[in-house]
ChimeraX commands (.cxc) that place a marker at each C-alpha (Angstrom):
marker #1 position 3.64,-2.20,18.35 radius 0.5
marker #1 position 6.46,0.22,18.00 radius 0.5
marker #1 position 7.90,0.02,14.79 radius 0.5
marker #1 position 11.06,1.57,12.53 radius 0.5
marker #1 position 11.54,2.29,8.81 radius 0.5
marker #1 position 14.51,1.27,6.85 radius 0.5
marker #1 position 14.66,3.81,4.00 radius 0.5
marker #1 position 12.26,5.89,5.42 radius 0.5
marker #1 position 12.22,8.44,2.98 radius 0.5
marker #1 position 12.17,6.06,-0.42 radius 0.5
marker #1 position 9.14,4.93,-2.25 radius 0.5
marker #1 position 8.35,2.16,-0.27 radius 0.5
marker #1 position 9.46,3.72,2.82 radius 0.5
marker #1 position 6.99,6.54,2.80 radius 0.5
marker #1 position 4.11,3.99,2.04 radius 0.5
marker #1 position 5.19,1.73,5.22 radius 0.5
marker #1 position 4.66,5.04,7.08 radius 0.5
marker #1 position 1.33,5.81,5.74 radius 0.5
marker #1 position 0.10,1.96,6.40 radius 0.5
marker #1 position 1.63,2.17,10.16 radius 0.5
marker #1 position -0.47,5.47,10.76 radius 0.5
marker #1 position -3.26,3.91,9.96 radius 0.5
marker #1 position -3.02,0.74,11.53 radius 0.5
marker #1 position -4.43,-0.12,15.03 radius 0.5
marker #1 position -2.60,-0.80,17.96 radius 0.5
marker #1 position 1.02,0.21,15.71 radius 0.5
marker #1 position 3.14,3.33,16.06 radius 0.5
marker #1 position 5.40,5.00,13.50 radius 0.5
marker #1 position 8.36,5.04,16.21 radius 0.5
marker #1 position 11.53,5.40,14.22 radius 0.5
marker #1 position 12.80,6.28,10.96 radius 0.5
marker #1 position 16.31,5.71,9.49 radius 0.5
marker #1 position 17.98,7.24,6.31 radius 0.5
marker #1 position 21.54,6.55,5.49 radius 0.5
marker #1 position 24.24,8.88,6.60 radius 0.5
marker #1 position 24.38,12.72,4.59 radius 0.5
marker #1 position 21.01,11.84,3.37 radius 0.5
marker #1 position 18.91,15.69,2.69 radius 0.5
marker #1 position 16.05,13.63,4.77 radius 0.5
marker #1 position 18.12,13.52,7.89 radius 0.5
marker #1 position 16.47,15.90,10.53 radius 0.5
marker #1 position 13.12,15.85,9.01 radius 0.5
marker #1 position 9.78,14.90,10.05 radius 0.5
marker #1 position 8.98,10.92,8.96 radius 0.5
marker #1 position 5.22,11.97,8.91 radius 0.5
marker #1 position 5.54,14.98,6.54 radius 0.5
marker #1 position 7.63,13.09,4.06 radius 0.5
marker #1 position 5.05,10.48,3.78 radius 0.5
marker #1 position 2.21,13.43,3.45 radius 0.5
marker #1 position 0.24,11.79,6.79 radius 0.5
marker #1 position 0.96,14.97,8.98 radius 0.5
marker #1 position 3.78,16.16,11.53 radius 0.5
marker #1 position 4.23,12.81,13.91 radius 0.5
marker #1 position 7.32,14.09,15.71 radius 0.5
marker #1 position 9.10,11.31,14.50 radius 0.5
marker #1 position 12.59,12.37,13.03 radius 0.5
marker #1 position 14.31,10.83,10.64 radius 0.5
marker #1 position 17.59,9.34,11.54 radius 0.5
marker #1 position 21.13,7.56,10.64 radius 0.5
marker #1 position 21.57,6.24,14.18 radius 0.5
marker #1 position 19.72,2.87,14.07 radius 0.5
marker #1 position 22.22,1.12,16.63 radius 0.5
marker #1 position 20.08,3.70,19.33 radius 0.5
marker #1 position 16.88,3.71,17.68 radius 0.5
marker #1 position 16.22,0.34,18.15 radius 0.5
marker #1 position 16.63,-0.33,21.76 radius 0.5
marker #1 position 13.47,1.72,21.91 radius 0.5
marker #1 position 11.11,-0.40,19.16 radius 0.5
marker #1 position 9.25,-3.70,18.70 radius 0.5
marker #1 position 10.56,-4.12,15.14 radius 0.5
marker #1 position 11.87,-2.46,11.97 radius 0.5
marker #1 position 10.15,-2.77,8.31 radius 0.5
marker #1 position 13.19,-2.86,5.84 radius 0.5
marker #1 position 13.03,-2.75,2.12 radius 0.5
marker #1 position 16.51,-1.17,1.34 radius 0.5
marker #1 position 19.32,-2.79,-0.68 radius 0.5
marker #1 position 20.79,-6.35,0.61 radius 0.5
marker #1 position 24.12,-4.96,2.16 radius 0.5
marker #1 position 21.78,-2.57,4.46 radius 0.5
marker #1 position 19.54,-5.31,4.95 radius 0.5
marker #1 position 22.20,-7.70,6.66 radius 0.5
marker #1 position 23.74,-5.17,8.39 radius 0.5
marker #1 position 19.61,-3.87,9.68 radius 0.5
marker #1 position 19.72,-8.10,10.65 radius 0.5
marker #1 position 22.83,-8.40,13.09 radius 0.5
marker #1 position 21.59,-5.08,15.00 radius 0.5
marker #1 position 17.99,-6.53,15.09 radius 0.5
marker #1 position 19.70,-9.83,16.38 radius 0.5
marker #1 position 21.54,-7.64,19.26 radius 0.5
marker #1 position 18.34,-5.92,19.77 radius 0.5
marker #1 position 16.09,-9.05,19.77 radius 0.5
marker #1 position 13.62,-6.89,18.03 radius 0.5
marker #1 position 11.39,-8.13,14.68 radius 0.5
marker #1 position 13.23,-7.56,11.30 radius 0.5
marker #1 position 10.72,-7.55,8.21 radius 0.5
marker #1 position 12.77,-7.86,5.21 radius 0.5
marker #1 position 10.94,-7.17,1.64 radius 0.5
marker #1 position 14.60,-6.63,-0.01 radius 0.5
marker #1 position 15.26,-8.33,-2.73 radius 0.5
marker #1 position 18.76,-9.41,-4.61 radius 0.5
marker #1 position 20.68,-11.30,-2.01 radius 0.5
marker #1 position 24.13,-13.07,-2.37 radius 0.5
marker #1 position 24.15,-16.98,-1.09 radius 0.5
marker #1 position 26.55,-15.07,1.60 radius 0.5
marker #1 position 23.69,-12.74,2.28 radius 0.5
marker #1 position 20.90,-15.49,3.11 radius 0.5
marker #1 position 23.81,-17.22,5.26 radius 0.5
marker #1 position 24.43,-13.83,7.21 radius 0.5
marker #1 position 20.60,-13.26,7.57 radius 0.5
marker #1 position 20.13,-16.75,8.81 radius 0.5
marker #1 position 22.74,-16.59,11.90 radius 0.5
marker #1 position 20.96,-13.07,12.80 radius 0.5
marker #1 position 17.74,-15.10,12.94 radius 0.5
marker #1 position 19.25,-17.14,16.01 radius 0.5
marker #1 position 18.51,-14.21,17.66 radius 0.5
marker #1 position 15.93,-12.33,15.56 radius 0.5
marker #1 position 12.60,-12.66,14.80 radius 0.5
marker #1 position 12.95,-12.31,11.18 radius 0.5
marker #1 position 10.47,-12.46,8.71 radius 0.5
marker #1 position 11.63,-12.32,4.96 radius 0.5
marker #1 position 9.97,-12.49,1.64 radius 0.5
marker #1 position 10.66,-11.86,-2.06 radius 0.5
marker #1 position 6.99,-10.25,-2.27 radius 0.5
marker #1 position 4.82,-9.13,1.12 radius 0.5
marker #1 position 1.39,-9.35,-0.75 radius 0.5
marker #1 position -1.40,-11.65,0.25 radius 0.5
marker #1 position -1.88,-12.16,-3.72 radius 0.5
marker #1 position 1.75,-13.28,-4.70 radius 0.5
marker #1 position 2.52,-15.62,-1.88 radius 0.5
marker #1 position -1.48,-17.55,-2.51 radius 0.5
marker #1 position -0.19,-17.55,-5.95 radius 0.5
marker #1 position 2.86,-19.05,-4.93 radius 0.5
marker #1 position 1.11,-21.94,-3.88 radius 0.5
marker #1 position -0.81,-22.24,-6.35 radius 0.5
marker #1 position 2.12,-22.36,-7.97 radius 0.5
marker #1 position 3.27,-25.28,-6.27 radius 0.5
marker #1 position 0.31,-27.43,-6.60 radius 0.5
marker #1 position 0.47,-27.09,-10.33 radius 0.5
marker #1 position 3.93,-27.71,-10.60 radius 0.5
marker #1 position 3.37,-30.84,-8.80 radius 0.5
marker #1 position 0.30,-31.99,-10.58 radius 0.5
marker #1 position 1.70,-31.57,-13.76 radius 0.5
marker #1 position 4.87,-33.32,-15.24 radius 0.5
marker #1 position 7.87,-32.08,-17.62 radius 0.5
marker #1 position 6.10,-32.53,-20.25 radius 0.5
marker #1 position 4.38,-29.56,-18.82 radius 0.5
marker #1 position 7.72,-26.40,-19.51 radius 0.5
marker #1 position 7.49,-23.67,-16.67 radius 0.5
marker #1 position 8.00,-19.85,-17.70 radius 0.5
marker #1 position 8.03,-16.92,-15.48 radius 0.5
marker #1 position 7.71,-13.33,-16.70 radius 0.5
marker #1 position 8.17,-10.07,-14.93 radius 0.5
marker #1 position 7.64,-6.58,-15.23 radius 0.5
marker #1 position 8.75,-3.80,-13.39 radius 0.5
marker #1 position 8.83,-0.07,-13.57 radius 0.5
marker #1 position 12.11,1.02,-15.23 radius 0.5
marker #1 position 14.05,2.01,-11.77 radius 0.5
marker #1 position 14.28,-1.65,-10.40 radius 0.5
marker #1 position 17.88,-2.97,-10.16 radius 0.5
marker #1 position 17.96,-6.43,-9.75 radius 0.5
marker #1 position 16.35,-9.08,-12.35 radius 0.5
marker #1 position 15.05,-11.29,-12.02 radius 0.5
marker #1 position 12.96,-10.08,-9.23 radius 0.5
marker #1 position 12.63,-11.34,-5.85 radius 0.5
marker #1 position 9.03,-12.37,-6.66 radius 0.5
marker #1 position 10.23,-14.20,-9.80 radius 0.5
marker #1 position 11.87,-16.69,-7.60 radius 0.5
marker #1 position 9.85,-16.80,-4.71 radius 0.5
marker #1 position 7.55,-18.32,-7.68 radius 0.5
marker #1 position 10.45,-20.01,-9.23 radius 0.5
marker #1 position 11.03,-21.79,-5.79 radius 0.5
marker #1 position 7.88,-22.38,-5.05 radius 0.5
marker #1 position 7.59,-24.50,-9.31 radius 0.5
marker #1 position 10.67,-26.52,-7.86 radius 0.5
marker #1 position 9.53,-27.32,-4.44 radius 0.5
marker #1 position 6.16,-28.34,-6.27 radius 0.5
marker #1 position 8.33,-30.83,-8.68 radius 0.5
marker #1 position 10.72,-31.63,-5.70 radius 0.5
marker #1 position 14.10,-30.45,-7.32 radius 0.5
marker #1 position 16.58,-27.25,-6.82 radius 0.5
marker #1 position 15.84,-24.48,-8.56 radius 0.5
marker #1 position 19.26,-23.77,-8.88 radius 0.5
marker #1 position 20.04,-26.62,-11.02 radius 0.5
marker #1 position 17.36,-26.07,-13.25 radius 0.5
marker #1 position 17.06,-22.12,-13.57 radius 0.5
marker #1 position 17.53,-20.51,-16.85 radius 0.5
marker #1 position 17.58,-16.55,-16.93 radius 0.5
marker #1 position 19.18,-15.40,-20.30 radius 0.5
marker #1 position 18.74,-16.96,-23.47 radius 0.5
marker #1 position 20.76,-15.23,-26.56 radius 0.5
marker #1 position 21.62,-16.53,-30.17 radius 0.5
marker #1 position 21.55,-20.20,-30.57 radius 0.5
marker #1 position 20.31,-22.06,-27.93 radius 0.5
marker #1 position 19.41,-25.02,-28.77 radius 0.5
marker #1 position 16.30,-27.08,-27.97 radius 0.5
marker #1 position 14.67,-26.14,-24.18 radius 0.5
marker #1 position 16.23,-28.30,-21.76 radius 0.5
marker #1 position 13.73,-30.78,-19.91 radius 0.5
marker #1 position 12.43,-29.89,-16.31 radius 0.5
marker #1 position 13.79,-26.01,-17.11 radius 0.5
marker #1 position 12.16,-23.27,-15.53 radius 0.5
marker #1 position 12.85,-20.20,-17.33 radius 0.5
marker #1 position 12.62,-16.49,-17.08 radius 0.5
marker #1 position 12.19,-13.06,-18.24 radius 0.5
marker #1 position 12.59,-10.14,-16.86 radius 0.5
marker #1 position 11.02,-6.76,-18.33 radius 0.5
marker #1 position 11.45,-3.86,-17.34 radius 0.5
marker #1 position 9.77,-0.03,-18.02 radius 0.5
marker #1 position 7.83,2.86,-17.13 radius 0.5
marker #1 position 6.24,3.44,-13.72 radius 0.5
marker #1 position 5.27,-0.58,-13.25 radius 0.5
marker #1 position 4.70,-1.54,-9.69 radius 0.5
marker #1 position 4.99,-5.23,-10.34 radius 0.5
marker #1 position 3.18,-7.85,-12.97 radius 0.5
marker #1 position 4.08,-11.70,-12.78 radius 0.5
marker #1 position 3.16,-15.08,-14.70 radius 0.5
marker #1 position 4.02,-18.19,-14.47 radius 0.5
marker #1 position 3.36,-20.04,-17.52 radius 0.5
marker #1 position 3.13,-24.00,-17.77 radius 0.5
marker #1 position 2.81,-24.96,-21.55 radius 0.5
marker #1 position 2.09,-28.23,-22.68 radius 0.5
marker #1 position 1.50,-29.86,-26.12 radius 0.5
marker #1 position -1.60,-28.08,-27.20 radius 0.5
marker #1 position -2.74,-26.38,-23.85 radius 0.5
marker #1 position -1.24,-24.03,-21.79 radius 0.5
marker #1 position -2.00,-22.64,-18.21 radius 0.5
marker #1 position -1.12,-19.14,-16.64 radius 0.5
marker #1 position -1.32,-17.83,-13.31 radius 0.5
marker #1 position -0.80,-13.80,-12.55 radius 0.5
marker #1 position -0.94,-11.50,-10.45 radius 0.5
marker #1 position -0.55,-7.47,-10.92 radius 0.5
marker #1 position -0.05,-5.44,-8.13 radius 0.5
marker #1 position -1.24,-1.46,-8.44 radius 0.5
marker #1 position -0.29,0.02,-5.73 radius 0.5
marker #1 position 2.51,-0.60,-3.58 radius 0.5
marker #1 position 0.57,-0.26,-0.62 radius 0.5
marker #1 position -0.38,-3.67,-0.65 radius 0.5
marker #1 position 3.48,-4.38,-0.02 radius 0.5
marker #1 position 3.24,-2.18,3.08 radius 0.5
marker #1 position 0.15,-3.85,4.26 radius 0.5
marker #1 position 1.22,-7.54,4.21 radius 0.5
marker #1 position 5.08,-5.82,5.99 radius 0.5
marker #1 position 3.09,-4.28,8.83 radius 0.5
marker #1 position 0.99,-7.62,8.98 radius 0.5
marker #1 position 3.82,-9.95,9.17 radius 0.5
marker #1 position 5.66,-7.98,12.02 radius 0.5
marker #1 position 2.33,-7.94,13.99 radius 0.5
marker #1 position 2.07,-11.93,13.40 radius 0.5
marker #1 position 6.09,-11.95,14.81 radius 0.5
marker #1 position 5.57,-9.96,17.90 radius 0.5
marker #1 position 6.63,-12.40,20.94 radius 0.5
marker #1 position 7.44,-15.43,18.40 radius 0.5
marker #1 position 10.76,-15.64,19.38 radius 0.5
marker #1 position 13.90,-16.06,17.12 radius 0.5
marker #1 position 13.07,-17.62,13.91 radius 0.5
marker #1 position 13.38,-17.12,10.50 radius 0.5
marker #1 position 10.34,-17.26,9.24 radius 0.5
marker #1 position 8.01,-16.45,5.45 radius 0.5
marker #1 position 4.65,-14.71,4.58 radius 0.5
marker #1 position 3.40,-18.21,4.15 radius 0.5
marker #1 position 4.38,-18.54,7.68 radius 0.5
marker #1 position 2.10,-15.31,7.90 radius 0.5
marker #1 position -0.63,-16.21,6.26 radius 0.5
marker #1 position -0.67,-20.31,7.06 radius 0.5
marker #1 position -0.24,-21.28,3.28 radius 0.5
marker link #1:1,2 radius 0.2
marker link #1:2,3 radius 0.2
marker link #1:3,4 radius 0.2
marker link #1:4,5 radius 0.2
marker link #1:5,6 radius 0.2
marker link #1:6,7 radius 0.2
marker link #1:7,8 radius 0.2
marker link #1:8,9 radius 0.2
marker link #1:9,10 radius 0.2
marker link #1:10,11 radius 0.2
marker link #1:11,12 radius 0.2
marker link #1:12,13 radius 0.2
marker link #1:13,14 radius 0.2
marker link #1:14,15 radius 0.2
marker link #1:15,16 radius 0.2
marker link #1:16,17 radius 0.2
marker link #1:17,18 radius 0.2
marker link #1:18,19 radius 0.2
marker link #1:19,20 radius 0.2
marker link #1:20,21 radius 0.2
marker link #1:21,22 radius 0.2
marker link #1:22,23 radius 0.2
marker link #1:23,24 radius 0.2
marker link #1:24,25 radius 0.2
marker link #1:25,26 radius 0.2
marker link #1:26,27 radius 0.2
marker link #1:27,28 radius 0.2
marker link #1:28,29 radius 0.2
marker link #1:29,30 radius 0.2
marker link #1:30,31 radius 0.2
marker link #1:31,32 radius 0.2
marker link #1:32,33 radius 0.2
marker link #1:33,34 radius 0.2
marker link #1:34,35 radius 0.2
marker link #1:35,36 radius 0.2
marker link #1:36,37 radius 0.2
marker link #1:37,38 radius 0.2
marker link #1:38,39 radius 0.2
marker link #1:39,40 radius 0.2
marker link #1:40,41 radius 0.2
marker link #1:41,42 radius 0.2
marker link #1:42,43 radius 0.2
marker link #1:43,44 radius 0.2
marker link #1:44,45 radius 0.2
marker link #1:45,46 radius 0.2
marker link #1:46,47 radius 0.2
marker link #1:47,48 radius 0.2
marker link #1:48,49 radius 0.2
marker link #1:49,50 radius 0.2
marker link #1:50,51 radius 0.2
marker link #1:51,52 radius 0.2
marker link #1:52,53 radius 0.2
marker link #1:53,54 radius 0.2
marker link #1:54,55 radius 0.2
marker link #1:55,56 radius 0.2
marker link #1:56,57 radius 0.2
marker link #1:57,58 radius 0.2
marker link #1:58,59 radius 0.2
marker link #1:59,60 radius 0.2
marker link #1:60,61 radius 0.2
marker link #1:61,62 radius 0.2
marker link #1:62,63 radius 0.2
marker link #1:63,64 radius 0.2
marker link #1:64,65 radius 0.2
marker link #1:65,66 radius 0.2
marker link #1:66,67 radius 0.2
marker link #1:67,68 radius 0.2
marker link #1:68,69 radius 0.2
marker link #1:69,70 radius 0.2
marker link #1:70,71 radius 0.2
marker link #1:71,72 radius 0.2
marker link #1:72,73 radius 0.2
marker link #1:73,74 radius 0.2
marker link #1:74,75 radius 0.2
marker link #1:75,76 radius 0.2
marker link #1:76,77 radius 0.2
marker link #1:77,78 radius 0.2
marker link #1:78,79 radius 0.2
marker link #1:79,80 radius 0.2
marker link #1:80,81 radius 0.2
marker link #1:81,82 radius 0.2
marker link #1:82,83 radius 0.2
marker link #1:83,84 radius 0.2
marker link #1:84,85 radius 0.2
marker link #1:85,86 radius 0.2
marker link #1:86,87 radius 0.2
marker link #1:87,88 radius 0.2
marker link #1:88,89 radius 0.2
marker link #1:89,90 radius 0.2
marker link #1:90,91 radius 0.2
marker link #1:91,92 radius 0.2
marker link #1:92,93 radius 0.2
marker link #1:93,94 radius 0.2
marker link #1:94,95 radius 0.2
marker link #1:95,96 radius 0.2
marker link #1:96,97 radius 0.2
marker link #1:97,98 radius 0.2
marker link #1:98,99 radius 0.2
marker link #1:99,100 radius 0.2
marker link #1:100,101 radius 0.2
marker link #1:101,102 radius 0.2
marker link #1:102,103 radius 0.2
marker link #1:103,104 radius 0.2
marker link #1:104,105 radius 0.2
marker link #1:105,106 radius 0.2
marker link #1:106,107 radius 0.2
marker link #1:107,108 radius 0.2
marker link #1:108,109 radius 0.2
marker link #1:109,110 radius 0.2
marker link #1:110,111 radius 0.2
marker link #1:111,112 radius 0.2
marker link #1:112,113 radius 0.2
marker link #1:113,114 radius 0.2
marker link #1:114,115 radius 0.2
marker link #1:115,116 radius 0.2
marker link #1:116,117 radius 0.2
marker link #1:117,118 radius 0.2
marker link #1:118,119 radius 0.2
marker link #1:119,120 radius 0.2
marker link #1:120,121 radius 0.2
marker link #1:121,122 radius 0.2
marker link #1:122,123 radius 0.2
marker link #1:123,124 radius 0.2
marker link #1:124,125 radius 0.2
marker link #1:125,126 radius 0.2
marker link #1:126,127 radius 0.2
marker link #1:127,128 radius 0.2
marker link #1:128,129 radius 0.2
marker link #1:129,130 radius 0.2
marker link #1:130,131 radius 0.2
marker link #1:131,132 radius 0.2
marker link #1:132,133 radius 0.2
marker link #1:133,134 radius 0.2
marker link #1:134,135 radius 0.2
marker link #1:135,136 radius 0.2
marker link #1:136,137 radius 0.2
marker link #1:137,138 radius 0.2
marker link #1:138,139 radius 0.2
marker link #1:139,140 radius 0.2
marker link #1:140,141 radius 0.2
marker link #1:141,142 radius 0.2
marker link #1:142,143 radius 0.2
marker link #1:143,144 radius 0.2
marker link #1:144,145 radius 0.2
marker link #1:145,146 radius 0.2
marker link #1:146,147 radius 0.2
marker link #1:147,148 radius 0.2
marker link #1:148,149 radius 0.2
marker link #1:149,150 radius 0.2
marker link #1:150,151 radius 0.2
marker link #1:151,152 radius 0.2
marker link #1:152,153 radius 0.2
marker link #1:153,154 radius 0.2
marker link #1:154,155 radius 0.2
marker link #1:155,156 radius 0.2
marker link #1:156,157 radius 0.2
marker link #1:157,158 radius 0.2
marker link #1:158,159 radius 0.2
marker link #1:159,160 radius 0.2
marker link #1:160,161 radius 0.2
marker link #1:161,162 radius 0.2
marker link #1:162,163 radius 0.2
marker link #1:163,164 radius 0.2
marker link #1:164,165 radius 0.2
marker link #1:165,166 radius 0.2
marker link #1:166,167 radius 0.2
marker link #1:167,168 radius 0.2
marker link #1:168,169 radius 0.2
marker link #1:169,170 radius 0.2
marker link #1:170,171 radius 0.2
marker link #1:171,172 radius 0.2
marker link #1:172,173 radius 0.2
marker link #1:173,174 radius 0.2
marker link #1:174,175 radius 0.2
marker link #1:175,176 radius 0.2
marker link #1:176,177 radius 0.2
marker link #1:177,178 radius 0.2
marker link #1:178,179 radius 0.2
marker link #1:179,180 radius 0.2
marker link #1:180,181 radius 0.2
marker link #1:181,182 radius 0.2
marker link #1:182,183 radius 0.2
marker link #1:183,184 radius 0.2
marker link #1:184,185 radius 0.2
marker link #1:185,186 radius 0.2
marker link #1:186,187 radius 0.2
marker link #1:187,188 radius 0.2
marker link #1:188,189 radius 0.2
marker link #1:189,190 radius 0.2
marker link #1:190,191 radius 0.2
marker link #1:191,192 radius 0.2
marker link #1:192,193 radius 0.2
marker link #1:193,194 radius 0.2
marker link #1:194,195 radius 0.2
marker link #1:195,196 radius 0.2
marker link #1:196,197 radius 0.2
marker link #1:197,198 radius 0.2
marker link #1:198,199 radius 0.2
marker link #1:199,200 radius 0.2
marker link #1:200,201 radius 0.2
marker link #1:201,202 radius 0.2
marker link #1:202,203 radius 0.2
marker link #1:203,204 radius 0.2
marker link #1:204,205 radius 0.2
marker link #1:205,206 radius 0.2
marker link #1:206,207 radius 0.2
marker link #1:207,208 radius 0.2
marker link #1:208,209 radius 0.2
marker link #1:209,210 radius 0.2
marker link #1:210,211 radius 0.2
marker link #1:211,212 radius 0.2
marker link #1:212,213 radius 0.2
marker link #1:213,214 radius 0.2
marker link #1:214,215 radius 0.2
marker link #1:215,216 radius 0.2
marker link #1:216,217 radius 0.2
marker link #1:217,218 radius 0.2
marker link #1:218,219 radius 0.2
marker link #1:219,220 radius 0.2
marker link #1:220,221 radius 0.2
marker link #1:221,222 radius 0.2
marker link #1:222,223 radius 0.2
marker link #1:223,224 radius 0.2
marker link #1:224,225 radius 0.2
marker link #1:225,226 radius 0.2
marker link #1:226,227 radius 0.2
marker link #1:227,228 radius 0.2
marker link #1:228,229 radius 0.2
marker link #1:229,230 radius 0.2
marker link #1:230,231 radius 0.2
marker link #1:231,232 radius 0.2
marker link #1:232,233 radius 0.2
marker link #1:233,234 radius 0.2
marker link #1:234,235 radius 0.2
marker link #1:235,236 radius 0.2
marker link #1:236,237 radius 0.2
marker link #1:237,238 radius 0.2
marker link #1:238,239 radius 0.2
marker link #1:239,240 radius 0.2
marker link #1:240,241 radius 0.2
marker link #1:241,242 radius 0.2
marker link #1:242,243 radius 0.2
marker link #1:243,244 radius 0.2
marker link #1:244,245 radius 0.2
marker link #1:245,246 radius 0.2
marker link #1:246,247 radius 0.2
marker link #1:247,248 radius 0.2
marker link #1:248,249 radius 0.2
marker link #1:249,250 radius 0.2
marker link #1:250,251 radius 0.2
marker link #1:251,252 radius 0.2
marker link #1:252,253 radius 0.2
marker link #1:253,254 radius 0.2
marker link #1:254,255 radius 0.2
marker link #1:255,256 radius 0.2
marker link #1:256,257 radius 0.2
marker link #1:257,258 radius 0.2
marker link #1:258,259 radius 0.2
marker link #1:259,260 radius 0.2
marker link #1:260,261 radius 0.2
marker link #1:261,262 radius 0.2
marker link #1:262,263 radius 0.2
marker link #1:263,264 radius 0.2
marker link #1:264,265 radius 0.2
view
């Protein structure tokens, strides 16, 4: 499979090059960098530390991809929906591990998925998205008497909060208790709040040093209390379920589509 990196030269997009090297049957085939970028004109394979692959990094994605299977993007949400309407014209696979989207966004996204096979997820790892639905059997096998708490940390460069795992979790308590998690989300809390509401699900977000990503979800009830984590270490495990997913979407057809998709959870 011929594949393209969004943000080839960030953190994540030097480890998506790395996992594509060494993945069977998948090419490093294009790499894009946004316009005036100091990456532009390099090699994708010598900024990721795998070797010279004669690869060059690029701004022109509107060429690049009439000549790939799919493009692995983990950028910043405005790149990201842009990255979807060319994948729609280019009926190509668009893996999306951004996080941070507007309700605009996910609309956008979702009319490029007429067209695209798009596979999107607030987390790429095998670990989160099991614990996800773990998640979502305990949310449903326990009541409101049971309160649901989420915490995150990340490493102190992240820009969004909370992150796109938090929900994915969040989501996956509400689907679990069959309500929106928009009606029942609480992210801040400051001075005098008064008593927890009933059926919340609340969050916190941490942030600091070099962490690549620790979450909990917490259901306390009167005199027990149960917590599932997860703590990724490397971020290669991110890069490993994105390379994954756009093998599982090659010749699916348009769709819009999750890891649990991927991974039949």
């Amino acid at each position: 499979m011929r594949l393209a990196i969004m943000g080839a030269a960030g953190r994540m997009g030097r480890a998506l090059i790395r996992t594509i090297h060494e993945t069977p049957n998948c090419d490093v085939s294009g790499a894009v960098e946004r316009a005036g970028s100091p990456f532009i004109g390099k090699d994708a394979g010598e900024i990721a530390g795998v070797g010279p692959l004669g690869v060059e990094i690029t701004s022109d994605a509107i060429s690049l991809f009439t000549h790939v299977d799919g493009v692995l993007d983990f950028t910043t949400p405005a790149a990201s929906v842009e990255t979807a309407g060319l994948a729609a014209q280019a009926r190509i696979v668009h893996v999306i591990g951004t996080t941070g989207f507007s309700p605009d966004d996910e609309a956008k996204i979702e009319a490029a998925a007429r067209h695209a096979t798009i596979i999107k997820s607030g987390n790429m790892s095998l670990g989160v998205n099991l614990l996800a639905a773990l998640v979502e059997k305990a949310a449903a096998a326990l009541d409101e008497r049971f309160d649901i708490e989420i915490i995150e940390m990340h490493h102190k460069h992240k820009v969004d909060a909370p992150s796109g795992t938090a929900l994915l979790l969040g989501e996956a308590a509400a689907d679990g208790r069959h309500i929106q998690l928009a009606d029942h989300k609480i992210t801040a809390r400051e001075g005098h709040t008064g008593e927890r509401p009933l059926g919340a699900i609340g969050f916190a977000a941490l942030r600091g040093g070099s962490v690549v990503g620790d979450h909990s979800v917490i259901f306390a009830g009167t005199g027990e209390r149960i917590e599932l984590s997860h703590r990724a270490e490397d971020r290669q495990i991110f890069a490993r379920g994105a390379v994954a997913a756009a093998l599982w979407g090659q010749g699916k057809g348009p769709g819009l589509f999750s890891m649990r998709n991927v991974l039949g959870l």
